[in-house]
N, C-alpha and C positions, 0 to 999 in steps of 0.2 A: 225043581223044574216048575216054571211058572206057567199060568194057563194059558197063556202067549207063545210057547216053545213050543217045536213040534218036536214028538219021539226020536223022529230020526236026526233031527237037524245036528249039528255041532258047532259048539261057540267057536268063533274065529278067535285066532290070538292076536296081540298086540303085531306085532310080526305080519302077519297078514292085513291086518287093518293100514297097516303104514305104506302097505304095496297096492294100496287101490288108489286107480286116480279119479279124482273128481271129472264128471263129464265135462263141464266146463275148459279144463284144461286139455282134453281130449282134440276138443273142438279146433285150439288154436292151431294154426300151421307153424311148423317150425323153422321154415326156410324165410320168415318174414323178415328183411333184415329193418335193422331200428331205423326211428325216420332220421334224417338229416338238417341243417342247417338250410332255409331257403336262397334261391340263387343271389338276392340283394343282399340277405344279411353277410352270407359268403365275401363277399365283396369288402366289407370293412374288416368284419372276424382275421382276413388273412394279416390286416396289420399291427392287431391291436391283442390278437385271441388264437394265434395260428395253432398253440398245441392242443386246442379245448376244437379248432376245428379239423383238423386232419386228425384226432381221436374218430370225431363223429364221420370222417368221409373214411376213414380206415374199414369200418363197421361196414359205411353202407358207399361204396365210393362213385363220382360223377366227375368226367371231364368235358365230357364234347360242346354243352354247351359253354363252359369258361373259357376252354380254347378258343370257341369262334368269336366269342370276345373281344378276347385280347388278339385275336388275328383281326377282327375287322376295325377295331380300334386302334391301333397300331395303323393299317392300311388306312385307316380316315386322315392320321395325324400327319403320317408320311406325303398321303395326297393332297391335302391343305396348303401346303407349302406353297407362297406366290410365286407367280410366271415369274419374278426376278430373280428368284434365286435359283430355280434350273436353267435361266439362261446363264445365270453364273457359272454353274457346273458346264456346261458346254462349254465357254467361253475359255473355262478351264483346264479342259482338255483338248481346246483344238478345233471342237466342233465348231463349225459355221452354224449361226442364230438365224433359222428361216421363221415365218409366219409360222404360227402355230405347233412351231416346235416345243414350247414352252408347257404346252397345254396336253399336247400327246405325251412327253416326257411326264409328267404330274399323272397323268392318268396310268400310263404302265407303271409307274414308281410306287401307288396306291395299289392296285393289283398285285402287282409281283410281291409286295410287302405282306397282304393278303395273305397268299400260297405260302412263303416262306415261312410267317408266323404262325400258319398252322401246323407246318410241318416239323416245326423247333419242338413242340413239346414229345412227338413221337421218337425225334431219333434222341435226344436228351435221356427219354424214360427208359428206350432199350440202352443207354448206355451205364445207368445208373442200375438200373436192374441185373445188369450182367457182373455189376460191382458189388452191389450188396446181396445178390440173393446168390448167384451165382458162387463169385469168389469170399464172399464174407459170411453166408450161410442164414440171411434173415427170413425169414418166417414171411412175405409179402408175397403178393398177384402184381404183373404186369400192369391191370388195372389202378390196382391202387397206387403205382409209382407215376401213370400216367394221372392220374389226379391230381395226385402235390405235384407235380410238374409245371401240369395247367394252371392252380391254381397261385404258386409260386411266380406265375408270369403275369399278374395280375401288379404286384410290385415292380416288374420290367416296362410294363406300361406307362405306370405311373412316371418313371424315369423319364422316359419318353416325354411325356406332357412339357414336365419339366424342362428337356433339351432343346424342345421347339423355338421359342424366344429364342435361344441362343445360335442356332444354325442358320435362324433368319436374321440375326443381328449381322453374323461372321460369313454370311455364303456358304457356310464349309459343313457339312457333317462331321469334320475334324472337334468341334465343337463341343468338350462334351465336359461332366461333371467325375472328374477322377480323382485317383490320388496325385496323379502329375497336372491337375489343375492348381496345388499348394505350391507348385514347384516350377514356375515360369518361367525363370531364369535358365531353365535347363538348356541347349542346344538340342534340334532335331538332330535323333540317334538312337541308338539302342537303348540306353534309360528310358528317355523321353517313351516314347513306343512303349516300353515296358509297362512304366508306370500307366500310361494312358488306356490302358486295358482293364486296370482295376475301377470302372464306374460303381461311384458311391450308393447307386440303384439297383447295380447288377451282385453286388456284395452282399447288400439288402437281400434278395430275390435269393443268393447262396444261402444265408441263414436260416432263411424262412422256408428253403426246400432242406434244408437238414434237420430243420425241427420234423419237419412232416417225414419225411421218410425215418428220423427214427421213431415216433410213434407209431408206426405200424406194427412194429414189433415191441414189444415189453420189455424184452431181453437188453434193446439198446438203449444209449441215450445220444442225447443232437452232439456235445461236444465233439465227441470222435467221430461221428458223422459228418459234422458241418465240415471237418478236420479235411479229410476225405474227401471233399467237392471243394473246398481249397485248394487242396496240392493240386486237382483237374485244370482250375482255373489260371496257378502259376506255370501249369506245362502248357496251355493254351497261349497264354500271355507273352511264354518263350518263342512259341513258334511264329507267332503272330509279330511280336517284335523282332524277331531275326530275320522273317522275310521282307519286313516294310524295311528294316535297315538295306540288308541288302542290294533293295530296289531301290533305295533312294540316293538319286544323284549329290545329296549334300552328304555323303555319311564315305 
């Protein structure tokens, strides 16, 4: 015993020494989730870096602001659109082209594009959610499906920019960048339709939310995921082409 020790004291052992925590570490809060990716860099990351960023929104996840995003942008793109081509669309339907018809129409088309595109990524995320966590059993929050959702929509945008030139070339929203864009030759019908549902943007936007959704969980990977929002997209595409056939007088 040295002149330092007191009689009573008793040496800690190894064992005990390794179960004390440093104050320091005390201090930290545990609930702090890790930082994230900033809203601009988010912005490229999704086309370039999706699984290095839906690792980090998995962690710490954000949507509301990308949604109103991509809903106000979307509604900007929608509402840009010149008075000639929504008097086209009237003119296309029947409608009689009064003063300022042109102008009202572009203004609700902008709005309503607004609302709709906000509302895309919530019923999208409960229906993905209900798939993967529900019936497939993955490890995710409601939250974070609503993030790679939003964030996933940020590539459907871009589409968008894209299709604008063309529906103002054509009048038509018909207008668009598909697999039945390689296939011209086809007649209006049920192919055509079919095919015309596969946009080369919106396929884009399938990959990049099944990268994201399977990184939320470890256990997955995107193959059989993206797999999975495929087959969604070919039972969409069915429906979607079986009614436009239906309804349409040349078929």
């Amino acid at each position: 015993m040295d002149e330092y020790t007191r009689p009573h004291d008793e040496a800690l052992t190894d064992e005990e020494l390794s179960d004390e925590t440093p104050l320091d570490e005390e201090l930290l809060p545990d609930d702090t989730p890790p930082p994230r990716p900033n809203f601009f860099k988010r912005l490229w990351m999704v086309f370039i870096q999706p699984g290095e960023l839906f690792r980090a929104l998995g962690a710490n996840p954000a949507w509301f602001p990308m949604a109103l995003f991509v809903a106000v942008g979307a509604g900007a793109a929608i509402g840009s659109l010149p008075d000639g081509f929504w008097e086209a669309q009237m003119e296309a339907s029947g409608e009689e082209v009064v003063d300022g018809a042109a102008t009202i129409a572009s203004i609700a088309a902008g709005v309503g594009s607004t609302v709709v595109f906000l509302v895309i990524p919530l019923v999208l995320s409960a229906l993905t959610y209900v798939i993967f966590v529900f019936m497939r059993g993955d490890n995710a929050t409601f939250k974070q499906h609503l993030s790679v959702i939003s964030h996933a929509g940020i590539v459907s945008l871009a589409g968008l920019a894209v299709a604008l030139p063309l529906w103002i070339r054509s009048g038509s929203f018909e207008e668009v960048l598909s697999i039945g864009t390689f296939f011209p030759f086809l007649p209006d019908g049920f192919l055509y339709y079919f095919l015309n549902q596969f946009q080369l943007f919106g396929l884009w936007a399938i990959v990049v939310a099944g990268i994201g959704l399977a990184a939320l969980d470890e256990r997955r990977s995107a193959g059989p995921t993206i797999a999975v929002l495929m087959v969604i997209q070919v039972i969409w595409a069915l429906v979607v082409a079986g009614c436009a056939a239906a309804f349409s007088p040349t078929f």
